[in-house]
N, CA, C, O and CB atoms as a CASP TS submission, in Angstrom:
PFRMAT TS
TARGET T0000
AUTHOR 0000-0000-0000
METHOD Language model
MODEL 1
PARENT N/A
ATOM      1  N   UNK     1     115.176 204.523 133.261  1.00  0.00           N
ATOM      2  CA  UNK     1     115.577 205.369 132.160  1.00  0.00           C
ATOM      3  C   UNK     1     114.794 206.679 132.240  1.00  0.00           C
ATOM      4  O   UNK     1     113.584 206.696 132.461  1.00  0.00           O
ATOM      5  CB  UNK     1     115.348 204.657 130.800  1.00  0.00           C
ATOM      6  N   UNK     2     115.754 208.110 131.993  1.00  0.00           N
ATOM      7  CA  UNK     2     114.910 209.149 132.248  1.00  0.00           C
ATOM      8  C   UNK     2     114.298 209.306 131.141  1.00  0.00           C
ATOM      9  O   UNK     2     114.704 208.419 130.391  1.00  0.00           O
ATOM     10  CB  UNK     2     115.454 210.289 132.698  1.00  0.00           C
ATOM     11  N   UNK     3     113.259 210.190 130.426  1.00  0.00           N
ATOM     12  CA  UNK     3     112.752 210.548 129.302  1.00  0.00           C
ATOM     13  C   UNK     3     113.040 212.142 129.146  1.00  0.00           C
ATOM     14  O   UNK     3     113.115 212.973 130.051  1.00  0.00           O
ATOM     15  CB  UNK     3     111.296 210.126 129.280  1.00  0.00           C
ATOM     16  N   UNK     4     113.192 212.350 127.637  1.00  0.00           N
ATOM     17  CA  UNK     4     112.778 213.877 127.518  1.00  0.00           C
ATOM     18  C   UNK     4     111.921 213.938 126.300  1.00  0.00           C
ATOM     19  O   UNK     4     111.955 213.239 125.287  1.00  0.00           O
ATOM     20  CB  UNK     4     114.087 214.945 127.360  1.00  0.00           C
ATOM     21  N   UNK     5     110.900 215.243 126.727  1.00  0.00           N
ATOM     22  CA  UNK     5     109.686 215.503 125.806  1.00  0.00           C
ATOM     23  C   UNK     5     110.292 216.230 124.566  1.00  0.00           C
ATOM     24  O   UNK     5     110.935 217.280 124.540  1.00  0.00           O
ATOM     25  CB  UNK     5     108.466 216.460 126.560  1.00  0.00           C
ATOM     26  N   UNK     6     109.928 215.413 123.554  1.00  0.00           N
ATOM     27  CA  UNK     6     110.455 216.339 122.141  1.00  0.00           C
ATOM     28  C   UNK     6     109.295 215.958 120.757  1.00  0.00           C
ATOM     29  O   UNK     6     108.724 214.937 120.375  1.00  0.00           O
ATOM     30  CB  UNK     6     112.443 215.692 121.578  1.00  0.00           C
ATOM     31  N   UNK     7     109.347 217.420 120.297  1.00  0.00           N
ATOM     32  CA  UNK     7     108.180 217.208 119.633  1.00  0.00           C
ATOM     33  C   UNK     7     108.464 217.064 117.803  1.00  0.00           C
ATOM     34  O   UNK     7     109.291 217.679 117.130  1.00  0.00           O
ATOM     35  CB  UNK     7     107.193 218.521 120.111  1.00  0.00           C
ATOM     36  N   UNK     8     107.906 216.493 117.555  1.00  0.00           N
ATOM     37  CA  UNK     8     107.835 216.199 115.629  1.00  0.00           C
ATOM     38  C   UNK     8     106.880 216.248 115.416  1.00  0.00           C
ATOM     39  O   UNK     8     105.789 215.905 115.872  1.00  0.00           O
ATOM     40  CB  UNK     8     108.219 214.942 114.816  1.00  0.00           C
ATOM     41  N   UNK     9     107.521 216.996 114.190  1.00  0.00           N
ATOM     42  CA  UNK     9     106.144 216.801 112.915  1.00  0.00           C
ATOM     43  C   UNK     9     105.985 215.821 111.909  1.00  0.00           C
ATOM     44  O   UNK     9     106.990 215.237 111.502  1.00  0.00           O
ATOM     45  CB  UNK     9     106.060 217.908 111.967  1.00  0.00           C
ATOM     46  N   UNK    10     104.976 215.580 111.492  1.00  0.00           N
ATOM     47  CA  UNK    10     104.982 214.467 110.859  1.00  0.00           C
ATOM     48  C   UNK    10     103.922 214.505 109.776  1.00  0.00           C
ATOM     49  O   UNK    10     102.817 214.704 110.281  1.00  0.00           O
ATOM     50  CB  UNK    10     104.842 213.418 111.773  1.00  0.00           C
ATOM     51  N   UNK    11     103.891 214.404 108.692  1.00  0.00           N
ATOM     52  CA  UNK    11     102.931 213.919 107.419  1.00  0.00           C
ATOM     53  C   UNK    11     101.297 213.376 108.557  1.00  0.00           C
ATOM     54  O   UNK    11     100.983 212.382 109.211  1.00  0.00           O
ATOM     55  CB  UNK    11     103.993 212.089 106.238  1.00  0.00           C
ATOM     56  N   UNK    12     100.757 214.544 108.273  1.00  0.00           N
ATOM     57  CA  UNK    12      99.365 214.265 108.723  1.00  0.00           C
ATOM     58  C   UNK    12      98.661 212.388 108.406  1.00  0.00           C
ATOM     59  O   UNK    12      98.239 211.578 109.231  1.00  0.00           O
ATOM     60  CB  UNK    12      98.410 215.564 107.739  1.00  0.00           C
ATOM     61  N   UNK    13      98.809 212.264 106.825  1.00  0.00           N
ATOM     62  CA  UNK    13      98.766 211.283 106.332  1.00  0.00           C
ATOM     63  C   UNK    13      99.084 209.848 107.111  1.00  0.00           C
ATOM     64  O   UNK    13      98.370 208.948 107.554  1.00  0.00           O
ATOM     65  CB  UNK    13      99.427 211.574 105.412  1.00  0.00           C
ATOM     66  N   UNK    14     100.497 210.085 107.054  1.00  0.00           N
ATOM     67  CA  UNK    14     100.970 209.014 107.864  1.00  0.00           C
ATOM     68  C   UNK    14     100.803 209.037 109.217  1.00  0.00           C
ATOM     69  O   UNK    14     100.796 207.881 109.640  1.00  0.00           O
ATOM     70  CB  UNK    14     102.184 208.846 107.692  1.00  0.00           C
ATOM     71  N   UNK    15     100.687 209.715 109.940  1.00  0.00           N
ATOM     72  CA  UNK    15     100.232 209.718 111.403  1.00  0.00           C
ATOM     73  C   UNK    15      99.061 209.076 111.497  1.00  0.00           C
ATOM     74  O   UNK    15      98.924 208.236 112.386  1.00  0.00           O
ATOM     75  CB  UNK    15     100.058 211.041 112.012  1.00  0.00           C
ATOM     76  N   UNK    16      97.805 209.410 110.421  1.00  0.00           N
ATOM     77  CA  UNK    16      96.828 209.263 110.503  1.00  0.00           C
ATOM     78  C   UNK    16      96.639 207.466 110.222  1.00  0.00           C
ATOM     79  O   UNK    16      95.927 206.802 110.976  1.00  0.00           O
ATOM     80  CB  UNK    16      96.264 210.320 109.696  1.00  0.00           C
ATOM     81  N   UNK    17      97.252 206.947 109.247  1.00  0.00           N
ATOM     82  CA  UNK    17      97.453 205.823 108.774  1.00  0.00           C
ATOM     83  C   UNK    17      98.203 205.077 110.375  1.00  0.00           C
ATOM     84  O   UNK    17      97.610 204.134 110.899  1.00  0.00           O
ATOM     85  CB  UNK    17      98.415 205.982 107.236  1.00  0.00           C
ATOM     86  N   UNK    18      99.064 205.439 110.789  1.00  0.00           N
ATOM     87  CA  UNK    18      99.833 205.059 111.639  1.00  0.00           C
ATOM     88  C   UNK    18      98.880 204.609 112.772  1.00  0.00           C
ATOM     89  O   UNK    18      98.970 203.451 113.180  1.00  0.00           O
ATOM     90  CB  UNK    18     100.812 206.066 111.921  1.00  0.00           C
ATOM     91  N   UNK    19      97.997 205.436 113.289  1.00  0.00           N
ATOM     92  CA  UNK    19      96.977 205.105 114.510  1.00  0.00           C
ATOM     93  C   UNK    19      96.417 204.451 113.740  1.00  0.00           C
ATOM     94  O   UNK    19      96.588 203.384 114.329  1.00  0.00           O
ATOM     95  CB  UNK    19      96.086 206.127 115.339  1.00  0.00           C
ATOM     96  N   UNK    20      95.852 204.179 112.856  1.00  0.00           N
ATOM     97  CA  UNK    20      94.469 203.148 112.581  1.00  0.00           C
ATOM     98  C   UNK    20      94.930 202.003 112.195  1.00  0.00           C
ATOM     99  O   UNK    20      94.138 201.180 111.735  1.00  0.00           O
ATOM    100  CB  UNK    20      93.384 203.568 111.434  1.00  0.00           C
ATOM    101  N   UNK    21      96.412 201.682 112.305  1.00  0.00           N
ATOM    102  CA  UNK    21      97.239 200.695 111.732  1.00  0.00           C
ATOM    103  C   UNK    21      97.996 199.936 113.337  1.00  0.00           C
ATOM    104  O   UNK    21      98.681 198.916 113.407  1.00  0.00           O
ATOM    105  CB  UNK    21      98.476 201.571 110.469  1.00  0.00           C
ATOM    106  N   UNK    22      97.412 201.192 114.875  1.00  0.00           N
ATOM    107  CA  UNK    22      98.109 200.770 115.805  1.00  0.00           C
ATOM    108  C   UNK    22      99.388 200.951 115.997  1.00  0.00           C
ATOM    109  O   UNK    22      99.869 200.911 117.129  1.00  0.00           O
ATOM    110  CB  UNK    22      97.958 199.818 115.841  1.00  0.00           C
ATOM    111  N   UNK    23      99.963 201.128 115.130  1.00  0.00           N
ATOM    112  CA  UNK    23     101.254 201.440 114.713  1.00  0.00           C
ATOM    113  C   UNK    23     101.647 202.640 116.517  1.00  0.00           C
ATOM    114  O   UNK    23     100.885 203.566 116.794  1.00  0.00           O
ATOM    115  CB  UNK    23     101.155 202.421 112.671  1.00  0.00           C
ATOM    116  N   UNK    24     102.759 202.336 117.327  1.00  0.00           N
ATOM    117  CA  UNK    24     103.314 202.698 118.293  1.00  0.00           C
ATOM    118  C   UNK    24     103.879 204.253 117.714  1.00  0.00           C
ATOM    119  O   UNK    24     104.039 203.638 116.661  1.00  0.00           O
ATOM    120  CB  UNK    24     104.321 201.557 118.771  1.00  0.00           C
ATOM    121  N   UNK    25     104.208 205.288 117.485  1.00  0.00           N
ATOM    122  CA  UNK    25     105.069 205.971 116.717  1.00  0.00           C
ATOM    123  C   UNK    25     106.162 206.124 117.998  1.00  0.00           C
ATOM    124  O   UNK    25     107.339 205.813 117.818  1.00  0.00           O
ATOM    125  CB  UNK    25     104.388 207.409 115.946  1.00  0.00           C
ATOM    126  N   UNK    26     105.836 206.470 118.897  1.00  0.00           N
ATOM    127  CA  UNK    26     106.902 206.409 119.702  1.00  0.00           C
ATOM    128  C   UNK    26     107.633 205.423 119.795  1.00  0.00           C
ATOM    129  O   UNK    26     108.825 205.719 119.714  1.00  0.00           O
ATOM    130  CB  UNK    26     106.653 206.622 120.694  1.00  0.00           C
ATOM    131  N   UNK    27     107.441 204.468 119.919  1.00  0.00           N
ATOM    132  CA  UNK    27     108.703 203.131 119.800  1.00  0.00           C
ATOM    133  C   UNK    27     108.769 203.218 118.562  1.00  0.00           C
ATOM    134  O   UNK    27     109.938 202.840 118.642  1.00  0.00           O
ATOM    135  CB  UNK    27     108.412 201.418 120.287  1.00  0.00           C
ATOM    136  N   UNK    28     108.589 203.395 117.183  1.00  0.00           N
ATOM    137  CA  UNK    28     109.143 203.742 116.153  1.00  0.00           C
ATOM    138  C   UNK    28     110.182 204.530 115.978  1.00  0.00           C
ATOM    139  O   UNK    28     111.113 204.265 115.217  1.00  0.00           O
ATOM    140  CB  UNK    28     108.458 204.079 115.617  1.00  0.00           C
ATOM    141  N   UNK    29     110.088 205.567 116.680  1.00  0.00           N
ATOM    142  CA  UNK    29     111.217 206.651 116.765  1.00  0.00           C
ATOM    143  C   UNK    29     111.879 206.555 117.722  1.00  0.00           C
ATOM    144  O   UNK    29     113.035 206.888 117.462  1.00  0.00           O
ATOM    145  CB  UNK    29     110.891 207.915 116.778  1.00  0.00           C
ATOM    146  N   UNK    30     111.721 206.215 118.894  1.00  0.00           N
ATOM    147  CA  UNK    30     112.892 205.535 119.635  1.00  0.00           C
ATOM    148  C   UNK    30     114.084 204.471 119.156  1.00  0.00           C
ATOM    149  O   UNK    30     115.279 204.347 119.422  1.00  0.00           O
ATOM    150  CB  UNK    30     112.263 204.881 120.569  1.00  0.00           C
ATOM    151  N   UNK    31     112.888 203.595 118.096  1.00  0.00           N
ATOM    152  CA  UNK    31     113.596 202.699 118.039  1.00  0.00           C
ATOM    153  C   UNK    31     114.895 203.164 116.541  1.00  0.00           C
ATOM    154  O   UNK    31     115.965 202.582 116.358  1.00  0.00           O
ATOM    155  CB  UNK    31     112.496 201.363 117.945  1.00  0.00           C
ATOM    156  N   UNK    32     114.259 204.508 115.564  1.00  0.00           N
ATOM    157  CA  UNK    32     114.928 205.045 114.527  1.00  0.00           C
ATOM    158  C   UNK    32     116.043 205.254 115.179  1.00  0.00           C
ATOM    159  O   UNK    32     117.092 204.719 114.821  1.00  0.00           O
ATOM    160  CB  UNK    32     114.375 206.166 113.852  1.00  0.00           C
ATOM    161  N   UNK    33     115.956 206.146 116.337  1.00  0.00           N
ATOM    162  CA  UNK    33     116.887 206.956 116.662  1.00  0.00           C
ATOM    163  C   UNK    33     118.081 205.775 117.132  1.00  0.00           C
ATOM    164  O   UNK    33     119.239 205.974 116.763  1.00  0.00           O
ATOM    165  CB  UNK    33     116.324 208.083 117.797  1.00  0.00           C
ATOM    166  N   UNK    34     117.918 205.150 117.549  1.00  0.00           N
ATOM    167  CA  UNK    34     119.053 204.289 118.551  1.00  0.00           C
ATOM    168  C   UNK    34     119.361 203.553 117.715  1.00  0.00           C
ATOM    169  O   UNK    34     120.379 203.014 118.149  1.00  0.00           O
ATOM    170  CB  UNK    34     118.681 203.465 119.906  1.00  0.00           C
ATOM    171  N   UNK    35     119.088 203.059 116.521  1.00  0.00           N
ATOM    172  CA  UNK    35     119.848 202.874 115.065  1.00  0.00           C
ATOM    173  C   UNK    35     120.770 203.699 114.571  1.00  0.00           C
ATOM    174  O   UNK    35     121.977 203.476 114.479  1.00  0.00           O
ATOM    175  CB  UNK    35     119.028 202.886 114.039  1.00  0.00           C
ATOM    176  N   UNK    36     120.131 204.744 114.227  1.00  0.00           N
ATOM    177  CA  UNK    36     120.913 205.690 113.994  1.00  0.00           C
ATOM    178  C   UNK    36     122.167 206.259 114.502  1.00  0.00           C
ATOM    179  O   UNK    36     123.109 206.699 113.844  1.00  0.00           O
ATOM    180  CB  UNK    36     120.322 206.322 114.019  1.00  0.00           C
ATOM    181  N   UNK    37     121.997 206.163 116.107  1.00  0.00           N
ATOM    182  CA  UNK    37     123.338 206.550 116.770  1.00  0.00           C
ATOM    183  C   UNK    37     124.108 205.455 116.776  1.00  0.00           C
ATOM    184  O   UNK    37     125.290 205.738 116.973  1.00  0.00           O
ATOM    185  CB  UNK    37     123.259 207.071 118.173  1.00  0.00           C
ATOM    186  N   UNK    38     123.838 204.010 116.599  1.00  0.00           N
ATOM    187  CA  UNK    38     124.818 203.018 116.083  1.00  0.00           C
ATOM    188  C   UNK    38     125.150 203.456 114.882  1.00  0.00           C
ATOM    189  O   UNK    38     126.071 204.264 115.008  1.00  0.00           O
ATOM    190  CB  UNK    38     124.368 201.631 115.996  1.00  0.00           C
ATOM    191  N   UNK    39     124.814 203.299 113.668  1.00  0.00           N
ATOM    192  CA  UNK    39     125.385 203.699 112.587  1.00  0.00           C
ATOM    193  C   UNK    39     126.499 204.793 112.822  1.00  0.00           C
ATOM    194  O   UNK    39     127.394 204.802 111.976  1.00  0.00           O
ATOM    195  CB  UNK    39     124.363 204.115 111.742  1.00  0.00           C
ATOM    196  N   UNK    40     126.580 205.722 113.850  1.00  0.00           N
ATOM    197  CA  UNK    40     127.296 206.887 113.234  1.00  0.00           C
ATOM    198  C   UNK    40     128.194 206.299 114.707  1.00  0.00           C
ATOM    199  O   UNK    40     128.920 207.227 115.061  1.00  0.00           O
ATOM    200  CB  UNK    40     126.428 208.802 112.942  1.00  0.00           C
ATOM    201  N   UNK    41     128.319 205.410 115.394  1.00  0.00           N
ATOM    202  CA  UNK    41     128.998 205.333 116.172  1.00  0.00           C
ATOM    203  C   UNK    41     130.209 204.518 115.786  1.00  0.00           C
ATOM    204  O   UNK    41     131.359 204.501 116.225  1.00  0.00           O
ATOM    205  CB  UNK    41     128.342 205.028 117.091  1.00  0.00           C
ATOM    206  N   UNK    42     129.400 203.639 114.526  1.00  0.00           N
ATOM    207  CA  UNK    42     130.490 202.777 113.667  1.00  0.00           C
ATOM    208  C   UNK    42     130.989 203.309 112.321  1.00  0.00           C
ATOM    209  O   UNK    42     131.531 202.774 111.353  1.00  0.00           O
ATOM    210  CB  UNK    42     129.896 201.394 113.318  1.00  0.00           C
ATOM    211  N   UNK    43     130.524 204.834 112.678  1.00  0.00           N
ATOM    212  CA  UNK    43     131.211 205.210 111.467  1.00  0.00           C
ATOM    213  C   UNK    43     132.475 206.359 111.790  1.00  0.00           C
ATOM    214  O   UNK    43     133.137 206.851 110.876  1.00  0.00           O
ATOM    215  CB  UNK    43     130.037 205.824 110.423  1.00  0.00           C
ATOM    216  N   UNK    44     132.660 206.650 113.059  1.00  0.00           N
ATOM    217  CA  UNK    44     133.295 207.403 113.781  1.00  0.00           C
ATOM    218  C   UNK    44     134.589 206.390 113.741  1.00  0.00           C
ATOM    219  O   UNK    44     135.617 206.676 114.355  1.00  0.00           O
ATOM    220  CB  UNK    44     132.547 207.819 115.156  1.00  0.00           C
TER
END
């Protein structure tokens, strides 16, 4: 699978919470996004 670099911003807060929680953000948002394009693929 190829990748492309894309950047967000994000609530300092929660980022910050997010690492000390381990929390992945990238597989978080990978995983938002590819939800998301189901949803709108079943809504097409």
């Amino acid at each position: 699978m190829s990748t492309k670099v894309i950047s967000v911003r994000v609530n300092k807060e929660l980022k910050e919470e997010a690492e000390r929680l381990g929390i992945n953000l990238r597989e978080v948002i990978e995983k938002a996004i590819k939800e998301r394009i189901e949803i709108e693929k079943k809504a097409c």
